[in-house]
C-alpha positions in Angstrom: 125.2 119.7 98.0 122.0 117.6 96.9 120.1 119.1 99.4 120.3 122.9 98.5 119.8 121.5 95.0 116.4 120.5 96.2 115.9 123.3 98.1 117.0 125.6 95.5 114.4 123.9 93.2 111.8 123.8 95.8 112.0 127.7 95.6 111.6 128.4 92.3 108.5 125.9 92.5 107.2 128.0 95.2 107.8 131.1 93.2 106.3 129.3 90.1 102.9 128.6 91.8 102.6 131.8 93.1 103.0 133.4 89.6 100.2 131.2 88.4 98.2 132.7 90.7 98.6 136.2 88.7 99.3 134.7 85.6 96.4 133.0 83.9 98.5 130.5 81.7 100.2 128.9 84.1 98.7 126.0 86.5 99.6 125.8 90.0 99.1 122.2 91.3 102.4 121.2 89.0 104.5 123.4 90.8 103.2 122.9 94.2 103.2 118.9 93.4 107.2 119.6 92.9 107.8 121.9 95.5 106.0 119.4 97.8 108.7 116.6 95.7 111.9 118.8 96.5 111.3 119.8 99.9 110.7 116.0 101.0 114.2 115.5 99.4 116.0 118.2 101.2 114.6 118.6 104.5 112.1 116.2 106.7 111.0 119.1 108.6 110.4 121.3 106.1 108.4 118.9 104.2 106.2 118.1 107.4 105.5 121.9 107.6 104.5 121.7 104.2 102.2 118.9 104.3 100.7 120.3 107.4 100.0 123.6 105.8 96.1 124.7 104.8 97.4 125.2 101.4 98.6 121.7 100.4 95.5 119.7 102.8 92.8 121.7 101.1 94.2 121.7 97.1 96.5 119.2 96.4 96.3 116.5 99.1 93.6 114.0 98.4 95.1 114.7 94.6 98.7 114.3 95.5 97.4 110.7 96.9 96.2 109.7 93.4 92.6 109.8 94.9 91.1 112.7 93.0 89.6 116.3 93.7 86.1 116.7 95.6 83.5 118.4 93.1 84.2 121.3 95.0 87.5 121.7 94.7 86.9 121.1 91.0 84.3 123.8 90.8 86.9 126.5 93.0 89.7 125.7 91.0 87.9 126.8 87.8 86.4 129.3 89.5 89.3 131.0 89.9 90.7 129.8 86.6 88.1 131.7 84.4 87.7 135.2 85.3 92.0 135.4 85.5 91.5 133.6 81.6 89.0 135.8 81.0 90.4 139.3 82.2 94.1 137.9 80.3 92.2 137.4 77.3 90.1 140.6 77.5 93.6 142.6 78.1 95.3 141.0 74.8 92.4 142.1 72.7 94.5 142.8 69.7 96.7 140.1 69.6 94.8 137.6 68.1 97.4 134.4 68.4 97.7 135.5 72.7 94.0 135.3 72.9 93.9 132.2 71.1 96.7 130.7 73.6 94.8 131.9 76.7 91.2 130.5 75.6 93.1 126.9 75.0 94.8 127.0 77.8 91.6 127.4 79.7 89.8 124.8 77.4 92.4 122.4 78.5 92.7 122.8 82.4 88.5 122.3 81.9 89.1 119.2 80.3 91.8 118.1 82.5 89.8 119.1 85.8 86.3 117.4 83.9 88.0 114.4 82.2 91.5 113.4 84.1 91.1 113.8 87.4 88.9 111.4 89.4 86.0 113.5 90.9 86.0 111.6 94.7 82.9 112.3 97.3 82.8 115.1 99.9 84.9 114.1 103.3 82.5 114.7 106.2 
């Protein structure tokens, strides 16, 4: 029973990051950090396939380690966080209290990205 409790919430985390790919408020690493977290609790296999995937090894690996994020990844990250902000806030032109939700939600994953996480060097 534990396990497809994990697995169930390993799901929606999966789901969850992949939202926050369309949706501009929502950040991604949280939800793949958990999804990484549940599936290492319900299945060793799974979670090796998961670890082993592009996906986790290029974005949240060297950050899931408690090392830090390569200038790079820093710089793609935001670079894919701003123009989704941007095109969200350009959509909710008239409502004035989404906008302002939007801008500090962009604010904050720049400050997080600039000030929280340890920038580490390039990996030859």
């Amino acid at each position: 029973m534990n396990k497809l409790v994990y697995f169930m919430l390993f799901l929606m985390n999966i789901l969850l990051s992949v939202a926050s790919a369309l949706l501009p408020v929502l950040p991604a690493t949280p939800f793949l950090l958990l999804a990484a977290y549940c599936l290492a609790k319900c299945s060793k296999r799974l979670h090796d396939w998961f670890v082993n995937t592009r996906l986790y090894k290029v974005n949240l690996e060297s950050y899931a380690q408690g090392k830090g994020m390569t200038l790079r990844a820093k710089i793609r990250i935001m670079g894919m966080i701003t123009p989704l902000m941007a095109m969200g806030f350009i959509m909710m032109r008239s409502v004035f209290e989404a906008r302002y939700v939007v801008w500090l939600m962009w604010l904050l994953h720049f400050l997080y990205l600039a000030f929280c996480v340890k920038t580490i060097p390039e990996a030859d």
